[in-house]
C-alpha positions in Angstrom: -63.0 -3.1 -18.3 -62.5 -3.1 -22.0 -60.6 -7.1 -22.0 -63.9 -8.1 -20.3 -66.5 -6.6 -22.6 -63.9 -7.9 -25.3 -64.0 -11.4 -24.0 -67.6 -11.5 -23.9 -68.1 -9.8 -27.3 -66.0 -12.6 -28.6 -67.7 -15.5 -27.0 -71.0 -14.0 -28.1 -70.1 -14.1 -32.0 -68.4 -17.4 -31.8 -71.3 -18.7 -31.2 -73.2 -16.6 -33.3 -75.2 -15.2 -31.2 -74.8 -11.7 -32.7 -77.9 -12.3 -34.8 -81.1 -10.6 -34.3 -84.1 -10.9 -37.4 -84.1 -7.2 -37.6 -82.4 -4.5 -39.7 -79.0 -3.5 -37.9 -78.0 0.1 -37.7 -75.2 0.9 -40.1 -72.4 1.2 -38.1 -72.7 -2.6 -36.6 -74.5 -4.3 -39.3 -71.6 -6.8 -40.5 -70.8 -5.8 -44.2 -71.7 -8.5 -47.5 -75.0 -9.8 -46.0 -77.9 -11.2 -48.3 -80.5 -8.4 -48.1 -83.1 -11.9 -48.7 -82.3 -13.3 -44.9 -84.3 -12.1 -41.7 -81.7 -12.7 -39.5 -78.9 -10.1 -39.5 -75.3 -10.2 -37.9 -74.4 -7.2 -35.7 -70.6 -6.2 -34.8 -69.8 -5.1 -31.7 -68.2 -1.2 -32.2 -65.7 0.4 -30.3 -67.6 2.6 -27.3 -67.5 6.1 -27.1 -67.5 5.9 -23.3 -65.0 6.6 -20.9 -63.9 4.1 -18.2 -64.4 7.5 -15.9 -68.0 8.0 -17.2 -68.7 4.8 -15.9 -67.3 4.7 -12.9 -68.9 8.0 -12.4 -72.7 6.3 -13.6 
């Protein structure tokens, strides 16, 4: 499950489309970003759930 999302994740920022003209929470804003832009880059971050919790959803 986690090589998918990975693969995904990575052809979303590739193509930049890890953008959104918002403030990004801490944890996935991407670090050294002009403060002066709208648009702001997000990381993906590593999940805190469990390939059992979703099987289980």
């Amino acid at each position: 499950m986690e090589q998918i999302i990975d693969k995904y994740l990575k052809e979303l920022t590739d193509v930049q489309l890890n953008k959104l003209p918002t403030k990004i929470v801490t944890e996935m804003a991407a670090p050294h970003q002009d403060e002066n832009e709208e648009w702001r880059i997000w990381n993906p971050v590593k999940s805190q759930v469990t390939d059992i919790e979703i099987e289980e959803f």
